[in-house]
OpenMM code with the backbone's topology and positions (N, CA, C; nanometers):
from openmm import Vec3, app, unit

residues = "UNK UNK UNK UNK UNK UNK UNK UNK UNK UNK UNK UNK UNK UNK UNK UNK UNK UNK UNK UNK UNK UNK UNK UNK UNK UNK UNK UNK UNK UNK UNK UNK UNK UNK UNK UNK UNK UNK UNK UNK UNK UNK UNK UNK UNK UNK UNK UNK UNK UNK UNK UNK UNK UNK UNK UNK UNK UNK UNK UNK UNK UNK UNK UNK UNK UNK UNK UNK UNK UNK UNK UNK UNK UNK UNK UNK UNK UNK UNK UNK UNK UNK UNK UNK UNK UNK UNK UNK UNK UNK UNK UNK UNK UNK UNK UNK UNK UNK UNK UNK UNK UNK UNK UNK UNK UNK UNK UNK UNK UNK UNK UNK UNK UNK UNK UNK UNK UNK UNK UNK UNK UNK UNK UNK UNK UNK UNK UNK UNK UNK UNK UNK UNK UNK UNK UNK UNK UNK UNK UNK UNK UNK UNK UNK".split()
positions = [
    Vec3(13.8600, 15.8464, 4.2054),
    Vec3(13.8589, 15.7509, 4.3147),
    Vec3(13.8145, 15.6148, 4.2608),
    Vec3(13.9107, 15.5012, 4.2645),
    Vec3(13.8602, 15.3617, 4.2239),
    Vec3(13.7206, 15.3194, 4.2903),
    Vec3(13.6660, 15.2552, 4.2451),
    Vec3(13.5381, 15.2115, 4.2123),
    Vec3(13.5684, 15.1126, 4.3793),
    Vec3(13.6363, 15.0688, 4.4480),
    Vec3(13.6718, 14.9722, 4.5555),
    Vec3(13.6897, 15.0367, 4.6918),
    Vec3(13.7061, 15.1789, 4.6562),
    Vec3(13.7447, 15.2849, 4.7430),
    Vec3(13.5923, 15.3376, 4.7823),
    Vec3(13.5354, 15.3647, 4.6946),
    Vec3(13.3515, 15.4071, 4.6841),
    Vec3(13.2924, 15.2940, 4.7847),
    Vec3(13.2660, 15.1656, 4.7259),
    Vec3(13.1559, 15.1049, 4.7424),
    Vec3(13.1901, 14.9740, 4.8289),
    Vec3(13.3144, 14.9562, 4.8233),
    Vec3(13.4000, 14.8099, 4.8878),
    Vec3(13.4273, 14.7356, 4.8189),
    Vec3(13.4530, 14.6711, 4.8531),
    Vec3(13.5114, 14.5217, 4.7195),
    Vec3(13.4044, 14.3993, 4.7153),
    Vec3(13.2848, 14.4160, 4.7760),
    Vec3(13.2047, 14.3006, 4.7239),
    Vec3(13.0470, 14.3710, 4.7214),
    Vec3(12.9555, 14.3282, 4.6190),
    Vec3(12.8118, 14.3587, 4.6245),
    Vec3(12.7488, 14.2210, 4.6276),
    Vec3(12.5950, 14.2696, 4.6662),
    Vec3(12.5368, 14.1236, 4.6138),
    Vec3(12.5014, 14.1123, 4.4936),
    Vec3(12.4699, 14.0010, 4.4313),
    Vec3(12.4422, 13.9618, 4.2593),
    Vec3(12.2765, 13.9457, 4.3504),
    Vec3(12.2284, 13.9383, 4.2129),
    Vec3(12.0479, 13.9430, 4.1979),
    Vec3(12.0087, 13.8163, 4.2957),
    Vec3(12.0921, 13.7343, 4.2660),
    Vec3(12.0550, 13.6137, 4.3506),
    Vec3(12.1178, 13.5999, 4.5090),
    Vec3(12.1620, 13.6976, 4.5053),
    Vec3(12.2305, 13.7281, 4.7018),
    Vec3(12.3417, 13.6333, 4.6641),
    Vec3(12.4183, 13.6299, 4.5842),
    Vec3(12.5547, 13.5686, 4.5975),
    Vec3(12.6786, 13.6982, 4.6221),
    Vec3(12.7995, 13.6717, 4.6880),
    Vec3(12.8687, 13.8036, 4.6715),
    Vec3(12.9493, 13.7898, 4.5514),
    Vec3(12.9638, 13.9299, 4.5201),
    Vec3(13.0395, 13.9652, 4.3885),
    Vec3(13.1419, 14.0579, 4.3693),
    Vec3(13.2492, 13.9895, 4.3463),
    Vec3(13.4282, 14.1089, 4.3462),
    Vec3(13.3307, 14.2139, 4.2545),
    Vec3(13.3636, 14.3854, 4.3385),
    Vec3(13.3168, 14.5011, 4.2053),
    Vec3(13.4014, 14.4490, 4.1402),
    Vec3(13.5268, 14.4607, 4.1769),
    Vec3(13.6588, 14.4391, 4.0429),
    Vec3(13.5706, 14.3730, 3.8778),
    Vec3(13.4822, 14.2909, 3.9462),
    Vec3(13.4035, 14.2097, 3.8114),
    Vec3(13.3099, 14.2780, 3.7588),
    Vec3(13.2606, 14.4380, 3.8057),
    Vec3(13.1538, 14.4365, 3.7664),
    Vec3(13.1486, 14.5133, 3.6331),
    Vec3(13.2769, 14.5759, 3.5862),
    Vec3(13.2941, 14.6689, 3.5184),
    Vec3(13.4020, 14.6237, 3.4111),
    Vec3(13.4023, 14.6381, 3.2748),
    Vec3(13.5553, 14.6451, 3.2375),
    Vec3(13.5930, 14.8093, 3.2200),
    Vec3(13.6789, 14.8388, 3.1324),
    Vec3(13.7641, 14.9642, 3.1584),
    Vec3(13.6088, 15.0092, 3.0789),
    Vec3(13.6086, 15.1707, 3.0677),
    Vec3(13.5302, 15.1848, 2.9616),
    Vec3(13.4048, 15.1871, 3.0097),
    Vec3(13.3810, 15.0895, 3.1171),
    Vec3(13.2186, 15.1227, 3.1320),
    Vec3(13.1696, 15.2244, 3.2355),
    Vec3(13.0546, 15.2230, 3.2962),
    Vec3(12.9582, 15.2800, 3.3484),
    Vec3(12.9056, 15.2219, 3.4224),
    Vec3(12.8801, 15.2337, 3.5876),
    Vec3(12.7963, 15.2012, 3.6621),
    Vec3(12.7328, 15.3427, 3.7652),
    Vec3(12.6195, 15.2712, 3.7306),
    Vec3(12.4752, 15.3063, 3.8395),
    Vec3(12.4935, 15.3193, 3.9911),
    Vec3(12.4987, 15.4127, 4.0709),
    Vec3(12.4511, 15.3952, 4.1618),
    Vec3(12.3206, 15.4436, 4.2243),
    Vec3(12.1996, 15.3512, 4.2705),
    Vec3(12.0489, 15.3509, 4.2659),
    Vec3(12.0099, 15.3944, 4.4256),
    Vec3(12.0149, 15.5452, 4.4586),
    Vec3(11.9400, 15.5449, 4.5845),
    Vec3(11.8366, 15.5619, 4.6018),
    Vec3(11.7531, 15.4198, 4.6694),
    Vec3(11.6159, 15.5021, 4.6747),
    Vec3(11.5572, 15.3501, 4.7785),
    Vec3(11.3875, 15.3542, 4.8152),
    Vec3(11.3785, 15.2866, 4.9480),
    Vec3(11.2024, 15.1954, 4.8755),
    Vec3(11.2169, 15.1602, 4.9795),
    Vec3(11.0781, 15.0690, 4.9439),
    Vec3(10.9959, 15.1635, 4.9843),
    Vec3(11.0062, 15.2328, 5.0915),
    Vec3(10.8745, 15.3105, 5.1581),
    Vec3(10.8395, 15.4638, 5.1110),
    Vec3(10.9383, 15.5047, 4.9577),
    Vec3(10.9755, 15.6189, 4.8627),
    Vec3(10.8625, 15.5678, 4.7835),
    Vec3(10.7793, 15.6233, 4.7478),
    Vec3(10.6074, 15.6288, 4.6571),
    Vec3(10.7289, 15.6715, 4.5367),
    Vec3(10.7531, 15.7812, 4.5015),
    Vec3(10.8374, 15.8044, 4.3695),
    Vec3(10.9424, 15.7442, 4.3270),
    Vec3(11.0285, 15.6351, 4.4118),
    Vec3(11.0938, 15.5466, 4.4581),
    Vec3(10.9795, 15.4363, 4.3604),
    Vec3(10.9190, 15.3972, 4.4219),
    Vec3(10.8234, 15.2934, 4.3414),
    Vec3(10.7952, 15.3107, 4.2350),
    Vec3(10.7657, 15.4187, 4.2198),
    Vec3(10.7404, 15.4768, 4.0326),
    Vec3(10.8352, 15.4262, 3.9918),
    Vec3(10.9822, 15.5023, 3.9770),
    Vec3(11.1014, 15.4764, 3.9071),
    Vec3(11.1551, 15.3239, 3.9284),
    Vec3(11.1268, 15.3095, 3.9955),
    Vec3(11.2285, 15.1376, 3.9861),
    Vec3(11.1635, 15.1009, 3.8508),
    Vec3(11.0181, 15.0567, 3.8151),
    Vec3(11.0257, 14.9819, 3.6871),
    Vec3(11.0706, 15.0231, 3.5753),
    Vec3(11.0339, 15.1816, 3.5685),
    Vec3(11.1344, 15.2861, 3.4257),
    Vec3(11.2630, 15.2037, 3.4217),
    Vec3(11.3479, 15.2212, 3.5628),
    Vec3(11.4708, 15.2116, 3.5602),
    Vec3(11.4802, 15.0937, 3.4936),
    Vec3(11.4334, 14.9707, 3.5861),
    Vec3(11.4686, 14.7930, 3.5582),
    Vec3(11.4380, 14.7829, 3.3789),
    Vec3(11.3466, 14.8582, 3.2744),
    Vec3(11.3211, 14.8557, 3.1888),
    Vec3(11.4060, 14.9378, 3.0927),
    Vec3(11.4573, 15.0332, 3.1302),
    Vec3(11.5958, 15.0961, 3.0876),
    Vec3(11.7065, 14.9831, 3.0919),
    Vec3(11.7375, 14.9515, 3.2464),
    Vec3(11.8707, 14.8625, 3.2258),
    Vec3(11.9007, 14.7695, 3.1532),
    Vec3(11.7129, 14.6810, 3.1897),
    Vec3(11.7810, 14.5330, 3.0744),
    Vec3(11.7500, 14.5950, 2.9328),
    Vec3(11.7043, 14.6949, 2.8907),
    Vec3(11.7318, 14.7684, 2.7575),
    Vec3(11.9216, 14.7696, 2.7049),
    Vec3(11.9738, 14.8269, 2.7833),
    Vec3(12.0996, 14.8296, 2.7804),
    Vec3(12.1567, 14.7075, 2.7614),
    Vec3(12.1556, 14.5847, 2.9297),
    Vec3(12.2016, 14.4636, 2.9013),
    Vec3(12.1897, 14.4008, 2.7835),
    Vec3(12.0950, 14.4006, 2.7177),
    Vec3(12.0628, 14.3455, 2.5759),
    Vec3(12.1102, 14.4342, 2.4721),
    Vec3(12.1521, 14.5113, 2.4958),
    Vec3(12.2393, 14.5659, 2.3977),
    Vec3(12.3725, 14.5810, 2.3761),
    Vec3(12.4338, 14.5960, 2.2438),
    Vec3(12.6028, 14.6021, 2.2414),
    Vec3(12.6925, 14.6530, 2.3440),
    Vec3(12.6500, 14.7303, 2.4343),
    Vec3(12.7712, 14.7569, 2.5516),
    Vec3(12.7199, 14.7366, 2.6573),
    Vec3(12.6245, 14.6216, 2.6375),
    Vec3(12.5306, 14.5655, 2.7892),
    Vec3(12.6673, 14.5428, 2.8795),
    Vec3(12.7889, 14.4512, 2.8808),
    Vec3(12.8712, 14.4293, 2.9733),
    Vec3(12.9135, 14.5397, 2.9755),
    Vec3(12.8974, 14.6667, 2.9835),
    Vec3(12.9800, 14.7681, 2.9967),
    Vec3(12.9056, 14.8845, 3.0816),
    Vec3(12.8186, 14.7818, 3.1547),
    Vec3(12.6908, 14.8573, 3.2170),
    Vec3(12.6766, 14.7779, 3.3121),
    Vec3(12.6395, 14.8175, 3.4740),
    Vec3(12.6099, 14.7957, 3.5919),
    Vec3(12.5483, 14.8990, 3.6917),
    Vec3(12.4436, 14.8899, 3.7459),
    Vec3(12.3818, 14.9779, 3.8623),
    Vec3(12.3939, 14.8739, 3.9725),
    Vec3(12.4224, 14.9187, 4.1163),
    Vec3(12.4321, 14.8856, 4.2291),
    Vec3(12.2960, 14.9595, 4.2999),
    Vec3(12.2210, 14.8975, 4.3735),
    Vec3(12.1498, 14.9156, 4.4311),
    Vec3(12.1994, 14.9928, 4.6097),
    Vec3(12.1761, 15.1285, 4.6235),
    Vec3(12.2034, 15.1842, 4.7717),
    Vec3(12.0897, 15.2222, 4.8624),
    Vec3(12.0443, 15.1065, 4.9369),
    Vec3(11.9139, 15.0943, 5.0157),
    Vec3(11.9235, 15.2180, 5.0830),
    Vec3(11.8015, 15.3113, 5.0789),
    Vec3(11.7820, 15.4201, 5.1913),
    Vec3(11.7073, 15.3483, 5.3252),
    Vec3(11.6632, 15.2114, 5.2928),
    Vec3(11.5512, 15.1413, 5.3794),
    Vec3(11.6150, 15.1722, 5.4892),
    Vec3(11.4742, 15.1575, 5.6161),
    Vec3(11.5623, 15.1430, 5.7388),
    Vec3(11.5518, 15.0243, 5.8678),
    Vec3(11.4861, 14.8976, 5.7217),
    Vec3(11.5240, 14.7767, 5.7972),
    Vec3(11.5253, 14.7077, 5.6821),
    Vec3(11.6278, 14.5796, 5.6926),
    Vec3(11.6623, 14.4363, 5.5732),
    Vec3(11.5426, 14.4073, 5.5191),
    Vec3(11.4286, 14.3959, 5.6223),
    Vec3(11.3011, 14.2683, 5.5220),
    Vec3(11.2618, 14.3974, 5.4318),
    Vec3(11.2430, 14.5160, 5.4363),
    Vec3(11.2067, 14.6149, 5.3275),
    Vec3(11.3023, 14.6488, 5.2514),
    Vec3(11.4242, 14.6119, 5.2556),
    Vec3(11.5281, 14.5871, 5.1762),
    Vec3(11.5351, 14.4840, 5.0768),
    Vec3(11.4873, 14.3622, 5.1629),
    Vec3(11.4956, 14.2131, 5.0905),
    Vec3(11.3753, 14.2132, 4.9549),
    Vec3(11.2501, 14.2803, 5.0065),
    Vec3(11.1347, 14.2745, 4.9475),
    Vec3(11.1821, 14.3617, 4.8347),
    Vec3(11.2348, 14.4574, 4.8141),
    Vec3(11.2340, 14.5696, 4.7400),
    Vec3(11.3472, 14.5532, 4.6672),
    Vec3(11.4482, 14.4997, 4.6703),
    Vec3(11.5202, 14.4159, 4.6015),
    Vec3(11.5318, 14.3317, 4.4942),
    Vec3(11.4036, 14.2707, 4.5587),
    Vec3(11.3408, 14.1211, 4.4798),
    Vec3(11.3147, 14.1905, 4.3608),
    Vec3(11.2583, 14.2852, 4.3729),
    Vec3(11.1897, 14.3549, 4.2245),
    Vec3(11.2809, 14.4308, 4.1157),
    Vec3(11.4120, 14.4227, 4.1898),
    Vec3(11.5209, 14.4914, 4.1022),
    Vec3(11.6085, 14.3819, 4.0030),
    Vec3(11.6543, 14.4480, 3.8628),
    Vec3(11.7630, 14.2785, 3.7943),
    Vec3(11.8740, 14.3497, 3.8158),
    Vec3(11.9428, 14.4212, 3.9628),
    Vec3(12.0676, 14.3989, 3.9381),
    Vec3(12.1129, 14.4129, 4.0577),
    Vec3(12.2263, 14.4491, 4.0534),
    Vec3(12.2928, 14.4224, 4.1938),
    Vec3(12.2754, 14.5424, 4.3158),
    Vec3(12.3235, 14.5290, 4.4698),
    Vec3(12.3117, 14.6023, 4.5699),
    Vec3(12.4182, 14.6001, 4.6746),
    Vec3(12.4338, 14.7147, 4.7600),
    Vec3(12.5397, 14.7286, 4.8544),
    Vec3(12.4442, 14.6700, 4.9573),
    Vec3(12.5579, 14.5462, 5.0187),
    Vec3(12.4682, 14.4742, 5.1652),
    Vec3(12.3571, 14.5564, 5.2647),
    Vec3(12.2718, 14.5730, 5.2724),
    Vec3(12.2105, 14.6432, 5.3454),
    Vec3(12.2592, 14.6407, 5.4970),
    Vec3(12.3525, 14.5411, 5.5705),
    Vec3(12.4344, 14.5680, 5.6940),
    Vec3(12.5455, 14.6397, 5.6416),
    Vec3(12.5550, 14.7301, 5.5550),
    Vec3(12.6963, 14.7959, 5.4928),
    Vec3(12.6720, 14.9315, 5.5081),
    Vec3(12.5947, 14.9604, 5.6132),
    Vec3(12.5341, 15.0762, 5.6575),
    Vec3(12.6006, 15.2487, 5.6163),
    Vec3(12.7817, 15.2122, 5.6875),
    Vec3(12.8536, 15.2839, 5.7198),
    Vec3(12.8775, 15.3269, 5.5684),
    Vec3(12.8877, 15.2270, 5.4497),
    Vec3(12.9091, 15.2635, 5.3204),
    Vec3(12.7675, 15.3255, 5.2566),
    Vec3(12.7033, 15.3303, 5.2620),
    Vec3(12.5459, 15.3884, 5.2363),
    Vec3(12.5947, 15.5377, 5.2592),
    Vec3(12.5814, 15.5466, 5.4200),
    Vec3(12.6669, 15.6862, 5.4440),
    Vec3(12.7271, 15.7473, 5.3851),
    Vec3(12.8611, 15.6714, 5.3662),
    Vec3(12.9586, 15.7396, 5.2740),
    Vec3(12.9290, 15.8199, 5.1188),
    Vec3(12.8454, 15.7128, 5.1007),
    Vec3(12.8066, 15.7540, 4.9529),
    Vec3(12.6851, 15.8732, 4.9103),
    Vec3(12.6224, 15.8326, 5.0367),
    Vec3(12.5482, 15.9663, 5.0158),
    Vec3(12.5851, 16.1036, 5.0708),
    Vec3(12.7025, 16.0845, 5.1829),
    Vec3(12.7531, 16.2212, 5.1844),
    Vec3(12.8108, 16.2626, 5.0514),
    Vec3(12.9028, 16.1691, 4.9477),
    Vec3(12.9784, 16.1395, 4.8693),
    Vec3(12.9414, 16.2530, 4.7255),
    Vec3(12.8249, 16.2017, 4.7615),
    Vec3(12.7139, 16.2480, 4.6205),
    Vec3(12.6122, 16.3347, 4.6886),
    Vec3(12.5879, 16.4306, 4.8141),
    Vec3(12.5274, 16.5014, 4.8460),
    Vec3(12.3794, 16.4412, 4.8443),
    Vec3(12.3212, 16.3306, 4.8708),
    Vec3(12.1904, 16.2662, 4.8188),
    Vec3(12.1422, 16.3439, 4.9517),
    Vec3(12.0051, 16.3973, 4.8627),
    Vec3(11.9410, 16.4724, 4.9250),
    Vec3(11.8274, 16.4654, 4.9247),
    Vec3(11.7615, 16.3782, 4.8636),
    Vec3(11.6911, 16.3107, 4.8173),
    Vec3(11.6549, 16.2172, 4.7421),
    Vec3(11.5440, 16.0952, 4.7397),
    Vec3(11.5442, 15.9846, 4.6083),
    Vec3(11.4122, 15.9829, 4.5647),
    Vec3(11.4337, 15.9345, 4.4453),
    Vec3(11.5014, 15.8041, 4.4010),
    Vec3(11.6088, 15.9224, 4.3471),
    Vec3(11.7734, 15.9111, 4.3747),
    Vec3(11.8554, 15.9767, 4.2721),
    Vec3(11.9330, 15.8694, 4.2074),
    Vec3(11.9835, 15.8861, 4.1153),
    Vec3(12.1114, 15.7454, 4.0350),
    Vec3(12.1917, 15.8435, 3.9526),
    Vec3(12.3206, 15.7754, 4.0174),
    Vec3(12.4100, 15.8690, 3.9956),
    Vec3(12.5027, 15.8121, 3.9330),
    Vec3(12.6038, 15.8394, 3.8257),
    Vec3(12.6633, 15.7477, 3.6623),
    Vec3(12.8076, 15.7747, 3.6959),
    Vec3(12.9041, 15.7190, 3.7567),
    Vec3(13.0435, 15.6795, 3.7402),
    Vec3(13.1181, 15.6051, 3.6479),
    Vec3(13.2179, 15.6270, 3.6378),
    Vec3(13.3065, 15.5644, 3.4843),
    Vec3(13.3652, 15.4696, 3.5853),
    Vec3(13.4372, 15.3475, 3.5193),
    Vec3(13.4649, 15.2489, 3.5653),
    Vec3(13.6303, 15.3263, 3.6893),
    Vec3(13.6480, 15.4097, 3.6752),
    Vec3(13.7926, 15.4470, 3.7879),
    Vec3(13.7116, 15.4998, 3.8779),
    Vec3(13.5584, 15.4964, 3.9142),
    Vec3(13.4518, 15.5736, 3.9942),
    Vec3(13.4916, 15.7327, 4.0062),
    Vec3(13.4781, 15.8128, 3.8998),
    Vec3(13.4892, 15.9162, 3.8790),
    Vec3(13.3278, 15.9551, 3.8024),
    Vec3(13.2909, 16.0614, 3.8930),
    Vec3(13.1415, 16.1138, 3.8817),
    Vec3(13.1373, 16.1450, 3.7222),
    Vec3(13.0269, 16.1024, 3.6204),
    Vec3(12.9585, 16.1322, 3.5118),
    Vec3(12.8862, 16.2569, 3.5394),
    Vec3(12.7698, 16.1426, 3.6080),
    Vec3(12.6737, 16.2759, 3.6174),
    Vec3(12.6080, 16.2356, 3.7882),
    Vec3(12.5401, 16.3188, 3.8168),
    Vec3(12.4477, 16.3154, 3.9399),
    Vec3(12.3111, 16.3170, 3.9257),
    Vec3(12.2772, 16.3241, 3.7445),
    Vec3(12.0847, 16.3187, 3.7799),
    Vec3(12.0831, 16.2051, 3.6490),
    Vec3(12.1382, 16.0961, 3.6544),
    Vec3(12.0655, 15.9769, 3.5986),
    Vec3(11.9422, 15.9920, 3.5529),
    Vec3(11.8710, 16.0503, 3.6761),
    Vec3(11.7356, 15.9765, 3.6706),
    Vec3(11.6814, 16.0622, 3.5653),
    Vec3(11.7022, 16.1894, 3.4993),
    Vec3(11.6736, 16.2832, 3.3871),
    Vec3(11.7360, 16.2034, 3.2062),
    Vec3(11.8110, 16.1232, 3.3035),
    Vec3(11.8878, 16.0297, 3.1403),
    Vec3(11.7911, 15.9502, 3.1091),
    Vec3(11.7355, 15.8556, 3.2253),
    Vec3(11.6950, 15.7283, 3.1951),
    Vec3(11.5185, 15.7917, 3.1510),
    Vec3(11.4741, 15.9239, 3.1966),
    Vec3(11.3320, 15.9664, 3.1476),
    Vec3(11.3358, 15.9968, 3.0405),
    Vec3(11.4560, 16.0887, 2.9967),
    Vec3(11.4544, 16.1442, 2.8355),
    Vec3(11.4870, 16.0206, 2.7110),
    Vec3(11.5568, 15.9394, 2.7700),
    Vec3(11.5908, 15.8039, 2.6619),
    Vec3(11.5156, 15.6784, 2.7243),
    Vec3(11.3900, 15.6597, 2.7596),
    Vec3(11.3164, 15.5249, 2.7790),
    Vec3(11.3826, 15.4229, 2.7234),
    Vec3(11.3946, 15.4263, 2.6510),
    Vec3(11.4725, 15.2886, 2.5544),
    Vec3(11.6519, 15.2719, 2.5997),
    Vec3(11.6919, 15.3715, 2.6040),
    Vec3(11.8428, 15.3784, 2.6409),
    Vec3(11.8988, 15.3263, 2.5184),
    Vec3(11.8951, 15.3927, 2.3938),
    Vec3(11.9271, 15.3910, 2.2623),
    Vec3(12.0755, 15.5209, 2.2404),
    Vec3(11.9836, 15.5857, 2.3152),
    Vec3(12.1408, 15.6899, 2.3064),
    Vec3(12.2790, 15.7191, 2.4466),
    Vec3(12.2644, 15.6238, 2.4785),
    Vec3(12.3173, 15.6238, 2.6489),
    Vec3(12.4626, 15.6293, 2.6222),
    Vec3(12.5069, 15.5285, 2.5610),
    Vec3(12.6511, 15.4650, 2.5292),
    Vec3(12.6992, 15.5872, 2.3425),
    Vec3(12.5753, 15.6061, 2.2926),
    Vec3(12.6348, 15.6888, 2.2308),
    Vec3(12.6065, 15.7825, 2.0788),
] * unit.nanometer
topology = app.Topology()
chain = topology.addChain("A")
for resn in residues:
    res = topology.addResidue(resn, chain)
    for name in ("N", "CA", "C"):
        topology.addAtom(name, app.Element.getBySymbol(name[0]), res)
């Protein structure tokens, strides 16, 4: 399933600008999808692992070949907005409700923080990220 079909055709960038997915990926890569909430205590743990994993990656040779989208479990914007702030990458609009849904029926989320690894045609990798990004802190062996 294309990556446009999943998530829609626009996210926000770090700075709340919107962003074509079409851009977020070239062929070849990998994106993140990050469910988890401000008011998730283990949720709070993992965001900094994660944010310290990713720009590990970005700074590395297949950094453009790498993207996580942020999928708010929040269940209002300002704990969205706040919890956000603390993330470096991008997110599905938090009024994009109906797509939140989708994705977590999509991926059975049954709980968070989960992050779940699609290839750029959004075809499932894996479903427990979050066991990648604990066993490789550095994200030295991710890409390969």
């Amino acid at each position: 399933m294309a990556l446009k079909a999943l998530i829609g055709d626009t996210v926000l960038s770090k700075d709340n600008n919107i962003v074509s997915v079409d851009s977020l990926l070239p062929s070849g890569g990998v994106l993140g999808l990050y469910f988890s909430a401000h008011w998730c205590p283990p949720c709070r743990a993992f965001t900094p692992e994660l944010a310290e994993w990713y720009n590990n990656i970005k700074l590395g040779p297949n950094g453009s070949k790498f993207e996580i989208v942020f999928v708010s479990c929040d269940s209002d914007e300002d704990s969205f907005s706040e919890y956000f702030a603390e993330m470096p990458w991008h997110a599905l609009p938090f009024s994009d409700r109906e797509t939140e849904s989708k994705l977590s029926k999509e991926f059975n989320i049954s709980g968070i923080p989960t992050l779940v690894f699609l290839d750029a045609d959004g075809t499932l990798i894996t479903d427990d990220g979050r066991s990648i990004v604990m066993d490789d802190p550095q994200g030295s062996s991710f890409f390969g």
